[in-house]
VOGU-3710 file (C-alpha; in Angstrom, 3 decimals, decimal comma):
1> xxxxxxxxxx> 0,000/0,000/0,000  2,730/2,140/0,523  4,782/1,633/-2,269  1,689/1,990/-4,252  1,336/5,507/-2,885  4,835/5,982/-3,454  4,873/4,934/-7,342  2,051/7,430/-7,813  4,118/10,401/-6,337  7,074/9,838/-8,379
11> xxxxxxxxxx> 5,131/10,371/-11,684  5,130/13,410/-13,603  2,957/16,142/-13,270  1,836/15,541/-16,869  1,033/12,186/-16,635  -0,840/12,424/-13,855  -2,903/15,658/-15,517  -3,544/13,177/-18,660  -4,854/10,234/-16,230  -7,093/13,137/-14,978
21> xxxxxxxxxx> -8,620/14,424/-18,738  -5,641/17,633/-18,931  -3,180/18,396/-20,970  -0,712/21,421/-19,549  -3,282/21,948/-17,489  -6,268/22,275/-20,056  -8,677/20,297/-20,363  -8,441/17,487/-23,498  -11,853/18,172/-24,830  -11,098/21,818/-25,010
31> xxxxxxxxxx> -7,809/20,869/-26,649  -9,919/18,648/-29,164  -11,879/21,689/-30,257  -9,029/23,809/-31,028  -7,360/20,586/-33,125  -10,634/20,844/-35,186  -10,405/24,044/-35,691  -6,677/24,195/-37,092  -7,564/21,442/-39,427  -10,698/23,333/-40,700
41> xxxxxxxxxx> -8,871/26,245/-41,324  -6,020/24,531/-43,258  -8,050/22,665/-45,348  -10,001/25,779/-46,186  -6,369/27,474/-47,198  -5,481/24,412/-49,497  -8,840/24,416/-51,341  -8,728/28,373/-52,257  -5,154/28,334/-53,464  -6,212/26,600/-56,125
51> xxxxxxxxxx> -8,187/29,625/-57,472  -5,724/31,888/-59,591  -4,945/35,352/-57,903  -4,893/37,593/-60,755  -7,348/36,394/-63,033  -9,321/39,718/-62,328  -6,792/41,375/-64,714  -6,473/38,970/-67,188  -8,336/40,236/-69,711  -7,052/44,083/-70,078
61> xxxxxxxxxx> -10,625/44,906/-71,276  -12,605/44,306/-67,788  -10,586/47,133/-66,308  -12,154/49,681/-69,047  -14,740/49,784/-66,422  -15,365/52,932/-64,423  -16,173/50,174/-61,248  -12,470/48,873/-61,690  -10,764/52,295/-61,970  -12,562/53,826/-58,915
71> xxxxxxxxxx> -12,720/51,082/-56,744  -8,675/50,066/-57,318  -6,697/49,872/-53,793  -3,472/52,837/-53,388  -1,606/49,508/-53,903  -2,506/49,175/-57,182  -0,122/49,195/-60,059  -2,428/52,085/-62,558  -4,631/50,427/-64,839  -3,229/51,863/-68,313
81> xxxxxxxxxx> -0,724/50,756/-70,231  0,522/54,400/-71,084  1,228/54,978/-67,196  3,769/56,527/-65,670  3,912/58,381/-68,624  7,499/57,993/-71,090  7,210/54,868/-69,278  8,028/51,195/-71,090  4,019/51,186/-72,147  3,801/54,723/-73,224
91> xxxxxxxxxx> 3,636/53,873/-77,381  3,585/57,440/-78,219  6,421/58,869/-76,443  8,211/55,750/-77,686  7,265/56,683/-80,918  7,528/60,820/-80,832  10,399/60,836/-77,953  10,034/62,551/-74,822  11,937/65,547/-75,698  9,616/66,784/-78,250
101> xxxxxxxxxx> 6,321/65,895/-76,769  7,613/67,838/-73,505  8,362/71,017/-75,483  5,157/70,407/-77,177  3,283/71,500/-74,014  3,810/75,459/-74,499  1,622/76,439/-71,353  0,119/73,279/-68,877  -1,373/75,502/-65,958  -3,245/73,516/-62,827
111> xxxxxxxxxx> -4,945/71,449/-65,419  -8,006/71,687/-63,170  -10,618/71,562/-65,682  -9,478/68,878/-67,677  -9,093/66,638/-64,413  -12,815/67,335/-63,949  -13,478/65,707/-67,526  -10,935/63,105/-66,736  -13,009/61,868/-63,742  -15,713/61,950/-65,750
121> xxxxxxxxxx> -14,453/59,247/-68,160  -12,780/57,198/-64,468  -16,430/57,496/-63,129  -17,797/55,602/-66,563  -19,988/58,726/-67,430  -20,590/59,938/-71,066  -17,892/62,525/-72,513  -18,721/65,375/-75,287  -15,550/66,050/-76,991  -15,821/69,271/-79,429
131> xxxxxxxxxx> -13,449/71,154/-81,592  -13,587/74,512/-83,238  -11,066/75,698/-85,689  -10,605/76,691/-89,189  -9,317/74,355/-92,280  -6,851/72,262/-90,344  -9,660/71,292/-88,240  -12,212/71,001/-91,387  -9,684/68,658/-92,442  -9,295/70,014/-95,494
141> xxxxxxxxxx> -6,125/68,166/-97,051  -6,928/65,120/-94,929  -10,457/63,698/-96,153  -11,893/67,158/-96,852  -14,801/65,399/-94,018  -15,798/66,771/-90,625  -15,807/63,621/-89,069  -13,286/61,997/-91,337  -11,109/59,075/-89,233  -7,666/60,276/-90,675
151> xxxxxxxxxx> -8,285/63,468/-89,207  -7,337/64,618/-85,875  -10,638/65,320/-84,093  -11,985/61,556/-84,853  -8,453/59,965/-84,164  -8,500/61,645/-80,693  -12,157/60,812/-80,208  -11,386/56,945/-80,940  -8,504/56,712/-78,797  -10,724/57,967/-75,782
161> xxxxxxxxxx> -13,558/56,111/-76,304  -10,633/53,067/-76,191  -9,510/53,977/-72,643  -13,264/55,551/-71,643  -15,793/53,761/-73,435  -19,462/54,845/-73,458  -22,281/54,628/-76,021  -23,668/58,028/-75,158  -19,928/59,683/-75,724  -19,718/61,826/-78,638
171> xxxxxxxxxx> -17,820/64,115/-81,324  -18,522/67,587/-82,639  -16,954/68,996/-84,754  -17,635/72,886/-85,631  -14,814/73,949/-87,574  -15,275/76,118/-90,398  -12,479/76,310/-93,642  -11,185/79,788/-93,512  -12,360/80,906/-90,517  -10,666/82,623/-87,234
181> xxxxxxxxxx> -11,290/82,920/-83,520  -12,510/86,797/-84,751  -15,763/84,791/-85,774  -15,711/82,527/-83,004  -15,470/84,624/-80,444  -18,642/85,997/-81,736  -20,814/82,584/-83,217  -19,101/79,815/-81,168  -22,643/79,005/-79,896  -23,862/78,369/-83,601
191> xxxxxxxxxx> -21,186/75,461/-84,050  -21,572/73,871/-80,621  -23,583/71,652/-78,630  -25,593/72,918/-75,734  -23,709/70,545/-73,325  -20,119/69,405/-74,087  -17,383/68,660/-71,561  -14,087/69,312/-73,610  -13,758/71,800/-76,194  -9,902/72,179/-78,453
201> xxxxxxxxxx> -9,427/75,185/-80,000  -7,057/75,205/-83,088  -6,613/78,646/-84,219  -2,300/78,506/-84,205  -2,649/78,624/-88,038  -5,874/80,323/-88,347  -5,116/83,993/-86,836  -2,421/86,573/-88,108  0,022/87,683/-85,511  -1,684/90,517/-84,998
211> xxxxxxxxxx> -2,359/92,024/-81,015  -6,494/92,480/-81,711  -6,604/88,759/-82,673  -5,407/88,533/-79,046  -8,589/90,312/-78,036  -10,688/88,137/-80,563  -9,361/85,016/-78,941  -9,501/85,917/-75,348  -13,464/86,533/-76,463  -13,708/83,285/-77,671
221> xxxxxxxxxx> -11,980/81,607/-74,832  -13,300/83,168/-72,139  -17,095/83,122/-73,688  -16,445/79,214/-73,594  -15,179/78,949/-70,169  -18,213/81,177/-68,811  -21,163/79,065/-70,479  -23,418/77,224/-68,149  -22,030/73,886/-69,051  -18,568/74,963/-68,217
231> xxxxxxxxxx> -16,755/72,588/-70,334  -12,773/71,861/-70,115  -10,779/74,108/-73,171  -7,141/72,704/-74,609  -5,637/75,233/-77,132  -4,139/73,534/-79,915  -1,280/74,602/-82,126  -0,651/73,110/-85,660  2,823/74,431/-87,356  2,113/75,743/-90,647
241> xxxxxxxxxx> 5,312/76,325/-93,048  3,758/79,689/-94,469  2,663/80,707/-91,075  6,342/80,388/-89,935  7,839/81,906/-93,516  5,999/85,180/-92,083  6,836/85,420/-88,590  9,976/83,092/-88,113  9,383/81,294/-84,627  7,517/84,369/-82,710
251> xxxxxxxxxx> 4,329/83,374/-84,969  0,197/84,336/-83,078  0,691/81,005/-81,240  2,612/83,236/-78,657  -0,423/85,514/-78,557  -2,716/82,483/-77,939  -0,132/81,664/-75,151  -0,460/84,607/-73,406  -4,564/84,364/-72,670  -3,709/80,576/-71,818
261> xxxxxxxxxx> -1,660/81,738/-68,970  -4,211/83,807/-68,458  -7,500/81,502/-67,854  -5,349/78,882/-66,704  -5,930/76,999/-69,812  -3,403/73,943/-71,214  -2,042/75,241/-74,907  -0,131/72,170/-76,567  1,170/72,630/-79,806  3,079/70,578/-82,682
271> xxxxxxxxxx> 5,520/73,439/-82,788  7,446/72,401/-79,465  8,026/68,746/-81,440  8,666/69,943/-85,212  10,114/73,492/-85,149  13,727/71,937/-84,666  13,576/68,587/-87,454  11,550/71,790/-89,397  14,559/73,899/-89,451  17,377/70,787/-90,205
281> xxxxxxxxxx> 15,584/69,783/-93,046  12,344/71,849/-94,219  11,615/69,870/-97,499  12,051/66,084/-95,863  9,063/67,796/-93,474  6,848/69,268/-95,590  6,863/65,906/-97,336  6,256/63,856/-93,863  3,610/66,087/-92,930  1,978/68,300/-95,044
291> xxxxxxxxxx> -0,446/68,499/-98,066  0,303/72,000/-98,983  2,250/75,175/-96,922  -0,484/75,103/-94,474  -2,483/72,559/-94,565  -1,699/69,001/-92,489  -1,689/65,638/-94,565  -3,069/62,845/-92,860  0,484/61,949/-91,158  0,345/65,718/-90,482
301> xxxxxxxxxx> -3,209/64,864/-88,391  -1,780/62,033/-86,624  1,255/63,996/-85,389  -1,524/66,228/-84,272  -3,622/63,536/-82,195  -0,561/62,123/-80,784  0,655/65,598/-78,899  -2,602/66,318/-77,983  -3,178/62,510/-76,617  0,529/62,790/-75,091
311> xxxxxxxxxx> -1,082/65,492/-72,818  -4,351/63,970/-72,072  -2,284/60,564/-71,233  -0,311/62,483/-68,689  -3,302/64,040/-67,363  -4,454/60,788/-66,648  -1,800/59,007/-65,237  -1,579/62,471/-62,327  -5,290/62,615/-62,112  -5,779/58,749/-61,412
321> xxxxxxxxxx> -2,354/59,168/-59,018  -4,448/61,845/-56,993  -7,640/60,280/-56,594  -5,838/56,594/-54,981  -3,791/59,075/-52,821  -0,675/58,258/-53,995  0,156/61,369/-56,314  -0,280/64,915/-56,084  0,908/66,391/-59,405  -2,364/67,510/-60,174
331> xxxxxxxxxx> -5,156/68,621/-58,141  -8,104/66,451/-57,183  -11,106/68,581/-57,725  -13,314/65,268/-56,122  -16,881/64,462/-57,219  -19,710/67,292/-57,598  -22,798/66,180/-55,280  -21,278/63,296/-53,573  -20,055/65,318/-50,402  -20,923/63,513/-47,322
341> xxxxxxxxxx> -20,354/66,494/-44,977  -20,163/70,579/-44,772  -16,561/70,081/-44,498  -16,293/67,862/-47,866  -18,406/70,327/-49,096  -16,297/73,505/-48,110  -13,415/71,358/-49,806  -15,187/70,767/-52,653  -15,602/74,658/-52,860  -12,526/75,456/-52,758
351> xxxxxxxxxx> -11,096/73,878/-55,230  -13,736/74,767/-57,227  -12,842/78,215/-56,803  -9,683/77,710/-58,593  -11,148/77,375/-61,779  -13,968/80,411/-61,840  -13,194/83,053/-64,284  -11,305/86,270/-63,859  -13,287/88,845/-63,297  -11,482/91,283/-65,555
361> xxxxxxxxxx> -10,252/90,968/-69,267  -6,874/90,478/-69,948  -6,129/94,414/-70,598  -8,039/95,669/-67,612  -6,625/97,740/-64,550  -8,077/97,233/-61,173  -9,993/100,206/-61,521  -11,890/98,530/-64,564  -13,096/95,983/-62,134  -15,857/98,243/-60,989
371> xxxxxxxxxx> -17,268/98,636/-64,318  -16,801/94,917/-65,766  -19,866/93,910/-67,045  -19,540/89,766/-68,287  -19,751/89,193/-71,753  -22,109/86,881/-73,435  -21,533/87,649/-77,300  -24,488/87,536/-79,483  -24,298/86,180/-83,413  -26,306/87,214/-86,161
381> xxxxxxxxxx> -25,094/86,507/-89,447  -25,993/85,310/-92,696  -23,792/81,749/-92,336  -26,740/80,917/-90,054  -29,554/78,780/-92,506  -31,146/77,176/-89,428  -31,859/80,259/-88,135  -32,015/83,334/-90,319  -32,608/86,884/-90,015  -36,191/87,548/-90,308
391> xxxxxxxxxx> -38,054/87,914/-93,678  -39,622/90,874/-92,513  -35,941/92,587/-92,332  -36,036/91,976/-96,250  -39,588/93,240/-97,013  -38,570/95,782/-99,090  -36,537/93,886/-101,365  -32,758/96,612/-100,902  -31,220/93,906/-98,619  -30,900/90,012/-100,096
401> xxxxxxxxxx> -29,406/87,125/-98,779  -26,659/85,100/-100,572  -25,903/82,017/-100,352  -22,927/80,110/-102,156  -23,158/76,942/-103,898  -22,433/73,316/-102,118  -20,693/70,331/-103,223  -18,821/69,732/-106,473  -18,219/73,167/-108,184  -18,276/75,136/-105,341
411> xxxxxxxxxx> -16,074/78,414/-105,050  -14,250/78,138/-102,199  -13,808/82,356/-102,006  -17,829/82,406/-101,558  -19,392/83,367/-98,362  -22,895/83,994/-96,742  -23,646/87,421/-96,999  -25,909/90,500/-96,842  -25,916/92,696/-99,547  -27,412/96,398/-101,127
421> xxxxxxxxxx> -27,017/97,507/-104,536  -29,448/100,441/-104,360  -28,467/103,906/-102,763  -30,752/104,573/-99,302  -30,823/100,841/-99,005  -31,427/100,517/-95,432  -31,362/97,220/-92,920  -32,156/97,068/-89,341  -31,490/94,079/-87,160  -32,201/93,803/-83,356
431> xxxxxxxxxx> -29,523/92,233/-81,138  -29,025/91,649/-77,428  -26,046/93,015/-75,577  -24,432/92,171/-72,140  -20,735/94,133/-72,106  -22,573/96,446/-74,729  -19,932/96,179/-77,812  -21,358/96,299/-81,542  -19,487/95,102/-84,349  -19,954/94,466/-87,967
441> xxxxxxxxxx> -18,561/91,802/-89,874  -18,486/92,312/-94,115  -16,201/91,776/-96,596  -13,529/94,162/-98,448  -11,847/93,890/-101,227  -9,259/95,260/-103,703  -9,793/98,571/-105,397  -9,940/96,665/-108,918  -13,006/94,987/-107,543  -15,219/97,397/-106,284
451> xxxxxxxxxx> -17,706/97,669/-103,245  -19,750/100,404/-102,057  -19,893/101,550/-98,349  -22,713/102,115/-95,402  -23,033/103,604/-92,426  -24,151/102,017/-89,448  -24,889/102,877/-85,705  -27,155/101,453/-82,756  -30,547/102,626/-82,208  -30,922/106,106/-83,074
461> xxxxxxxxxx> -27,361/107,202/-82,193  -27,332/108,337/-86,285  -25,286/111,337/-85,073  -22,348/108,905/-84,266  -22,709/106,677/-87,316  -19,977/104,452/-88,575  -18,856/104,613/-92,175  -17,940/101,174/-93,457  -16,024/100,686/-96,604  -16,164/97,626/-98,871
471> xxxxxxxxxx> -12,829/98,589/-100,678  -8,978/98,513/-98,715  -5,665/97,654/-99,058  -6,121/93,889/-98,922  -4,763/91,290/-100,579  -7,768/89,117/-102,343  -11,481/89,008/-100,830  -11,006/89,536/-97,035  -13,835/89,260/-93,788  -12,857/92,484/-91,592
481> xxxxxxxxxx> -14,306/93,460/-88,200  -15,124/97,017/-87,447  -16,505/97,951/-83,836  -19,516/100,672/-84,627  -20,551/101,507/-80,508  -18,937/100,595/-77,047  -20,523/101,105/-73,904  -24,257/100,497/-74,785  -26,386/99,407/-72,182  -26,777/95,907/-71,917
491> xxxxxxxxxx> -30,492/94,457/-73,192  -32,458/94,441/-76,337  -31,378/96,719/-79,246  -31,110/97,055/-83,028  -27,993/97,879/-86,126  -29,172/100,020/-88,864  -27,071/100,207/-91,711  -27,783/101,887/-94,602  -26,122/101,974/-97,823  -24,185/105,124/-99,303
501> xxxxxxxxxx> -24,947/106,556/-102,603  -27,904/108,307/-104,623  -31,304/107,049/-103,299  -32,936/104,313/-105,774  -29,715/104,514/-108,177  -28,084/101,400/-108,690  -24,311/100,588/-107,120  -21,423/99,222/-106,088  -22,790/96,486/-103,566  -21,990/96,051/-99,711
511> xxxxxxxx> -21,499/92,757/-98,554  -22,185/92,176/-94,873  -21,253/88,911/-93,445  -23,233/89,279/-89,785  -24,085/91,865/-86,859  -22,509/90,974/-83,489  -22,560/91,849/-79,788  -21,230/91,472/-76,229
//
C-alpha cells in the first residue's frame, strides 16, 4: 500500500494531468476543439489556393470599367498601359520621344478643368468632346470630311472612347475652312452643342500675328469657359510652313499663349516637337507632314492627335495618381454632389474656386473691375440657314441674302452674306447686348473689284454713325471686323445700316457677313 502511494508520487505532473482528462493543465476536450479548428482552417487554405490570384486582370478589357478604376486599392499598379507616362508602355512617347512631346506643351497651368473631364471618363460617365477651328480642323487636305477618321478630331475621339468607353460619348466637330477665332469669339454658340465637356481650340494657323486677334481670342476663350455647361478648353497649335515663312518662330501662337496663362488653360502645340527637325531639313518635313504650306496631310493629323493625346495621357496618369492618394501632381477637384459632410463640401468649394473666371479681361486695370460687365456675345449673321434673319428685315426687297453653292463646283472664295445695290438701301437688325460692344462683320476687297460703303450705328445714335467701306488695301477678298458703338447698355437693341450713294440709283454692292454683340 505504501509503495503503491509511493509509485504514484514519483510520476510526472503531466502524466498524472492526462490520467485526470488535462493536458498542460487544459482540459483534453477543449484541446480537441481547437485541433478541429486548425484542421478546418487549413483545409479551407489548401482548397482556395487553387483559385488563380490575378485572373481579375487577365483580360485588359474588364478594367475599361469605371467600377475597376474607382474602386482600385493605393496599392494598385495604374490600370493603363501608357502609365507613368514615357514609361516602357507609353507607345507614343516611344514613338515621338520625350523631348519633343515635352516642349510640345507650351503652357500646362493647374490642369483643373481637364481633371474634372478626366473623372468623368474614371467614373464611366458619357464625354462630349468638341473642336472649333478653321481648315486644319475642317480637315481640309486630310479627307476634306468633318468627321473623317484620318483626321485629328476623330483619331482623338477613338482613342478615348478606347480607354473611356461609353455609347452616349460623342464628337462635334464645328470647324469652319477659312475661318478665325474673330468669328468665333462671336458665333461659337452656332457650331456647338448645348452641353459638351471638352472643347480644343485650333486657331495657331488660323489667326495673323496681330495684337487684336489677341482680343478676338480671349473673347472666344473666355465666352467658352463662362457658359453654363462649363466645359474643359485645350488650345491647340498646328505648325504651318507659311505661317512660320511670315513670322519666323515668334508666330500668333505666342499671342494664344499669353490668354492661356491667363485663364489657366493647357495650350499644346506641334511646334514644341517639329520646329527643330523643321529647321534641319524643311523639305524632308513638308513631305512627312503636309499636303500643302499650311495645310496638315493625314500623317500631319496624326502627329496632331498624338501631342494632344501625349497630354491627355499624362493628365491621366496624375489625375488617377491623386484620386488613390498616392500622387499629387495635379489637383483632385473630387466628385460634384457626392459630399458627405459641410466640411467635404467647403473642400469641394474650394477647389472649385480655382477654376472660376477672372473677373477682368486680360487688358483691364483694377480700376476697370468696378465697371466689368460679363460678356455673353451675341451672333447674327448670314452663315446661319437654321436660323435666319427675319423675312420681314427683307420686305422691301434693298437687302438680299446670298448664299454660295455646295458640293462639287463650289467656289471656295464664296461666303454667306448680306448685300445692297441700291443707294438709301437701309437694314435694321435687333440684337441683345451684355458688355454692350457692336461690331460688324463684311467683306472688303481690292480697289480693282469694287464695293460700295454704309453707315451704321445702334438705335438712333445716327449722329455717331460708322462709315464702313467695302474697298482697302487687302490682298484678295477679305472678312474684316469694325466695332460701330462701345458702352451700350446691356439688353435688347437694333444695327441700322444703310447703304451710301444716290437714293434708288443702282451701285457698287456692300457685302455684310453678320451683326454681333457682347
Amino acid at each position: 500500500m505504501l509503495r503503491e502511494v509511493k509509485l504514484k508520487e514519483d510520476e510526472p505532473q503531466w502524466l498524472q494531468n492526462m490520467k485526470y482528462g488535462q493536458t498542460y493543465g487544459i482540459s483534453n476536450k477543449i484541446w480537441t476543439i481547437v485541433s478541429g479548428c486548425l484542421v478546418l482552417f487549413t483545409f479551407s487554405r489548401l482548397v482556395l489556393s487553387s483559385t488563380d490570384p490575378v485572373s481579375l486582370y487577365a483580360s485588359p478589357d474588364s478594367l475599361i470599367t469605371a467600377a475597376d478604376y474607382l474602386n482600385a486599392s493605393a496599392s494598385d499598379p495604374p490600370p493603363f498601359a501608357f502609365c507613368p507616362v514615357f514609361g516602357p508602355g507609353d507607345a507614343i512617347g516611344e514613338k515621338r520621344g520625350q523631348w519633343g512631346l515635352l516642349r510640345s506643351r507650351l503652357h500646362m497651368g493647374s490642369g483643373a478643368r481637364v481633371q474634372k473631364v478626366i473623372q468623368k471618363g474614371l467614373a464611366g460617365e458619357a464625354v462630349t468632346i468638341s473642336v472649333l477651328g478653321g481648315s486644319i480642323s475642317a480637315c481640309h487636305g486630310a479627307g476634306d470630311d468633318v468627321v473623317s477618321p484620318t483626321c485629328y478630331p476623330s483619331r482623338i475621339f477613338d482613342w478615348w472612347n478606347n480607354i473611356f468607353p461609353h455609347p452616349a460619348s460623342q464628337l462635334t466637330n464645328g470647324a469652319v475652312r477659312k475661318a478665325d477665332s474673330s468669328y468665333f469669339g462671336y458665333c461659337s454658340m452656332h457650331h456647338l452643342p448645348d452641353q459638351t465637356d471638352l472643347i480644343i481650340l485650333e486657331f495657331d494657323a488660323s489667326d495673323p500675328n496681330d495684337p487684336a486677334w489677341m482680343n478676338h481670342f480671349e473673347l472666344l476663350v473666355r465666352s467658352l469657359l463662362v457658359r453654363p455647361d462649363a466645359p474643359a478648353v485645350i488650345i491647340l497649335g498646328h505648325f504651318s510652313p507659311q505661317i512660320h515663312s511670315q513670322n519666323g518662330f515668334a508666330g500668333p501662337e505666342l499671342l494664344h499663349t499669353v490668354v492661356a496663362q491667363f485663364y489657366d488653360v493647357p495650350h499644346i502645340s506641334v511646334k514644341g516637337l517639329i520646329y527643330n527637325p523643321y529647321m534641319s531639313d524643311p523639305e524632308g518635313q513638308r513631305k512627312l507632314y503636309y499636303a500643302d504650306p499650311v495645310l496638315a496631310n493625314r500623317d500631319g493629323h496624326q502627329l496632331i492627335a498624338d501631342v494632344v493625346t501625349s497630354y491627355l495621357q499624362s493628365q491621366i496618369c496624375a489625375g488617377w495618381a491623386a484620386m488613390m492618394g498616392h500622387g499629387f501632381d495635379v489637383p483632385y477637384m473630387g466628385n460634384e454632389g457626392v459630399a458627405t459632410n459641410e466640411e467635404e463640401e467647403k473642400e469641394l468649394e474650394h477647389k472649385s474656386s480655382h477654376t472660376r473666371v477672372p473677373q477682368a479681361m486680360l487688358s483691364d486695370r483694377p480700376s476697370d473691375i468696378l465697371k466689368f460687365r460679363e460678356v455673353e456675345p451675341f451672333c447674327v449673321t448670314a452663315n446661319d440657314i437654321l436660323n435666319p434673319l427675319p423675312p420681314s428685315e427683307f420686305s422691301d426687297g434693298s437687302w438680299l441674302a446670298f448664299h454660295p453653292k455646295t458640293g462639287k463646283g463650289a467656289n471656295e472664295e464664296d461666303k454667306h452674306y448680306w448685300y445692297a445695290e441700291e443707294g438709301g438701301a437701309k437694314i435694321r437688325v435687333p440684337i441683345l447686348l451684355s458688355a454692350g460692344d457692336v461690331t460688324i462683320h463684311y467683306i472688303q476687297t481690292p480697289s480693282d473689284e469694287p464695293l460700295g460703303n454704309v453707315e451704321c450705328w445702334v438705335d438712333d445714335n445716327v449722329a455717331n454713325a460708322m462709315t464702313l467701306r467695302g474697298n482697302a488695301d487687302v490682298h484678295g477678298l477679305t472678312a474684316t471686323l469694325t466695332k460701330i458703338d462701345t458702352g451700350v447698355s446691356a439688353g435688347p437693341h437694333y444695327v441700322e445700316c444703310v447703304l451710301q450713294g444716290e437714293e434708288g440709283k443702282t451701285t457698287a454692292p456692300f457685302k455684310i457677313l453678320g451683326i454681333f454683340g457682347t
